[in-house]
C-alpha positions as CSV (number, residue, x, y, z in Angstrom):
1,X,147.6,-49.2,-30.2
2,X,148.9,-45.9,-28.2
3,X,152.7,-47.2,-28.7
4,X,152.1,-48.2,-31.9
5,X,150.1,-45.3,-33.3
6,X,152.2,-43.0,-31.5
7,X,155.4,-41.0,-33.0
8,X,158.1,-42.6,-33.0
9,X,161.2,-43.8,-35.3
10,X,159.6,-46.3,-37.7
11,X,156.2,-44.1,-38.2
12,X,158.3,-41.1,-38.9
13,X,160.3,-43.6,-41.5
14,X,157.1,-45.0,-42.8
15,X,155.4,-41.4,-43.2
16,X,158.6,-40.1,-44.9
17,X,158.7,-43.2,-47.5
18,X,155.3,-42.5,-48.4
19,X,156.0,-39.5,-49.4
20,X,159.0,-39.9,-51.1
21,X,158.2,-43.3,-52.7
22,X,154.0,-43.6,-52.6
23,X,152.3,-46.0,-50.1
24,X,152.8,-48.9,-52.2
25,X,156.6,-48.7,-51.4
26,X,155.9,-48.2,-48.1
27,X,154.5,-51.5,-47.8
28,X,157.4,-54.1,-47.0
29,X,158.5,-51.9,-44.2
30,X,155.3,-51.7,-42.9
31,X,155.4,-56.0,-43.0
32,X,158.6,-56.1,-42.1
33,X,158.0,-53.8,-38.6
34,X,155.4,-56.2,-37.7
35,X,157.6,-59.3,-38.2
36,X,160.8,-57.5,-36.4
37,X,158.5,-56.3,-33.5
38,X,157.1,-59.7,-33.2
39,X,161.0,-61.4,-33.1
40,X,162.0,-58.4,-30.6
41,X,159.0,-59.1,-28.5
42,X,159.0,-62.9,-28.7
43,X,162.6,-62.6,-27.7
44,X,162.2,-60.3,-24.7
45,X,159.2,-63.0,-23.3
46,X,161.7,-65.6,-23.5
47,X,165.4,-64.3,-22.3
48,X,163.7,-60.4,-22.0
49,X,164.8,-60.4,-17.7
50,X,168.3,-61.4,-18.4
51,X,168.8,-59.1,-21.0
52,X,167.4,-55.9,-19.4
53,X,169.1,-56.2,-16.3
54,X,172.4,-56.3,-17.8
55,X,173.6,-52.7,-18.0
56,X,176.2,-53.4,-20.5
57,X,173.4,-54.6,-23.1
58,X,170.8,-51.8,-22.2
59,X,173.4,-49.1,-22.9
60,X,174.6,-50.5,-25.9
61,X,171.3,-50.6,-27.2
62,X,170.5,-47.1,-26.0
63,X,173.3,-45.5,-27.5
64,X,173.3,-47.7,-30.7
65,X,169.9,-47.1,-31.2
66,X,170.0,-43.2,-30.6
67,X,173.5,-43.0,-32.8
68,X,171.7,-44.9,-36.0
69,X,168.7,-43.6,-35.6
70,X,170.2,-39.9,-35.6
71,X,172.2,-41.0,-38.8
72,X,168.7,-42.2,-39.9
73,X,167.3,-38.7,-39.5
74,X,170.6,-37.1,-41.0
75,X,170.1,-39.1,-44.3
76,X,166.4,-38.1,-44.2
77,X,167.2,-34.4,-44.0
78,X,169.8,-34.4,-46.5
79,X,167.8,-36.7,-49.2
80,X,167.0,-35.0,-52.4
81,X,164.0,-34.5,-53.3
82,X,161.8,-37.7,-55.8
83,X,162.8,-37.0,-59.1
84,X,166.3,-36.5,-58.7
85,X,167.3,-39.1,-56.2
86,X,164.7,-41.8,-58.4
87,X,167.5,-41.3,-60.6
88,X,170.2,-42.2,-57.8
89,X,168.3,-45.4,-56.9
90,X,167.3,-44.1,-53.6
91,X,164.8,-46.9,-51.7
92,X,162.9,-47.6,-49.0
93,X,163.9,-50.1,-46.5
94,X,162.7,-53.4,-47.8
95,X,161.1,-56.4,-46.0
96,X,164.3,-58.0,-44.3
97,X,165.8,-54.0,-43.4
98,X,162.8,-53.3,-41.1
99,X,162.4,-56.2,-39.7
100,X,166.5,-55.4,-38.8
101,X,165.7,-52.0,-37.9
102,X,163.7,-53.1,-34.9
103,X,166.8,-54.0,-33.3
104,X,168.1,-51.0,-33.3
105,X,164.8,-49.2,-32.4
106,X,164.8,-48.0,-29.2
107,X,160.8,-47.8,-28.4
108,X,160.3,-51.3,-29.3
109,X,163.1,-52.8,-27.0
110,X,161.4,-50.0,-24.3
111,X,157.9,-50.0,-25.0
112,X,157.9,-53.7,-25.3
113,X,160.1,-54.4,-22.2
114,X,157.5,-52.4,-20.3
115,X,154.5,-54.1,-21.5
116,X,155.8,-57.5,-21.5
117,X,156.0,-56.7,-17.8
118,X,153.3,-55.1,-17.2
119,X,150.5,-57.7,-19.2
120,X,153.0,-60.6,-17.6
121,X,152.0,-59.3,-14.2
122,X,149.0,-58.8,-14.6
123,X,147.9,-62.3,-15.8
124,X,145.5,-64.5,-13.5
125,X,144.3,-67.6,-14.8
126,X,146.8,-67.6,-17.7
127,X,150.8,-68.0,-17.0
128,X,153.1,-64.6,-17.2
129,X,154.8,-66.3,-20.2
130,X,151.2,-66.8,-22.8
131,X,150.3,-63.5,-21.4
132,X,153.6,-62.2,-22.5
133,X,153.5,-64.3,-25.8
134,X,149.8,-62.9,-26.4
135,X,150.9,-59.4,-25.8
136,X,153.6,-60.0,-28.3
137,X,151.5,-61.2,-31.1
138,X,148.7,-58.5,-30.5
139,X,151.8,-56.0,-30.8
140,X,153.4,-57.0,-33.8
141,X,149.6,-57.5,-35.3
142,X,148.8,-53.7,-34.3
143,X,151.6,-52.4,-35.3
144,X,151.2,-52.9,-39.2
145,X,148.0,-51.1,-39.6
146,X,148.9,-48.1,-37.4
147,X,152.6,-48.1,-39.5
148,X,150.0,-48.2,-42.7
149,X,148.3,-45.1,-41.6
150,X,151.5,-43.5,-41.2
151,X,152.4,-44.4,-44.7
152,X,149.2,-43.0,-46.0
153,X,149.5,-39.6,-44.3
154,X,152.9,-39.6,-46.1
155,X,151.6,-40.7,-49.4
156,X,149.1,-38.7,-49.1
157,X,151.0,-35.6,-48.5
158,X,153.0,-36.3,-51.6
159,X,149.8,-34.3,-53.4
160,X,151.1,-31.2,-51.5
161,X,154.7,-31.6,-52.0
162,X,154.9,-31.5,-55.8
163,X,157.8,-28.9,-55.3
164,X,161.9,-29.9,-54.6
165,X,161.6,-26.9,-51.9
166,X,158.3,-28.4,-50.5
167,X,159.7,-32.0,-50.5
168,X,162.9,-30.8,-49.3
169,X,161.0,-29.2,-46.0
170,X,159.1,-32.2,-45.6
171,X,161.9,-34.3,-45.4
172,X,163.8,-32.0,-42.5
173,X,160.7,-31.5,-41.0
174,X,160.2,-35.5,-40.2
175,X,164.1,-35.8,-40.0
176,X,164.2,-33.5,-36.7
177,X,160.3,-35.1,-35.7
178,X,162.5,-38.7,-35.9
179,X,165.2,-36.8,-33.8
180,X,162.8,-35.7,-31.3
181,X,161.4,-38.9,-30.7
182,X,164.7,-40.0,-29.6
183,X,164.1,-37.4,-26.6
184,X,162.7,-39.8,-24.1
185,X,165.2,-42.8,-24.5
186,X,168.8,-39.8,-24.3
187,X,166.7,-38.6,-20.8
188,X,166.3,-42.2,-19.4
């Protein structure tokens, strides 16, 4: 819950679409995080030790998740404001973008490297790989109700932002929060 629940690239996503969009838009990103988590997760419990010792793979996935989440926050900050990019066809991500976004998300690959590890370890009677594949599920489970209150803060704001300038702020304001979240992973 404290990972999921916590700041971090897709709540600042999922409380900027429910703003922007309304939480009902909001909704096949917050599915689609649970399902990507879940494959991220499931994957790291299976192969996770070969892939995070390899240097190679943990800088490309540092780096290529800093550099498109950082384009991520760019686009956020430069959005228009509702009504005029409605008429652009500005979205959401869907289903099958989130769950491809958690690839690239640095606190999944981190956060669920860690735990993964951690719950693996600690397992007595069970082996490390069901305690890994039982953390994984209870992960990607958790995560779409704490991305849903996320949305609904979002959403909920939208009551407040009835203004281009007071959408417009809102938008930079979660575009440099997204940035700071990256904070952690660029000091690793």
């Amino acid at each position: 819950m404290a990972s999921s629940g916590s700041p971090g690239p897709n709540n600042m996503l999922l409380t900027t679409t429910g703003a922007n969009h309304g939480f009902s838009r909001a909704l096949p990103h917050i599915l689609g995080t649970g399902v990507g988590i879940g494959a991220i997760l499931l994957g790291l419990s299976l192969f996770g030790s070969q892939l995070l010792e390899n240097d190679t793979f943990r800088n490309v996935l540092k780096w290529g998740g800093v550099t498109y989440l950082a384009y991520l926050a760019f686009k956020i900050a430069t959005s228009r404001p509702k009504a005029a990019s409605e008429t652009e066809g500005a979205r959401p991500l869907n289903f099958i973008q989130a769950v491809l976004f958690q690839a690239l998300n640095p606190k999944v690959w981190l956060g669920g490297a860690s735990g993964i590890v951690a719950f693996g370890a600690a397992s007595e009677e069970w082996n490390a790989l069901m305690m890994s594949m039982a953390f994984t599920v209870l992960f990607a489970v958790l995560s779409m109700p704490c991305g849903a209150v996320w949305a609904l803060i979002g959403s909920s704001a939208r009551h407040f932002l009835r203004s281009d300038r007071a959408l417009r702020a809102f938008n930079v304001t979660m575009a440099l929060l997204l940035l700071a979240s990256l904070i952690p992973v660029v000091l690793q």
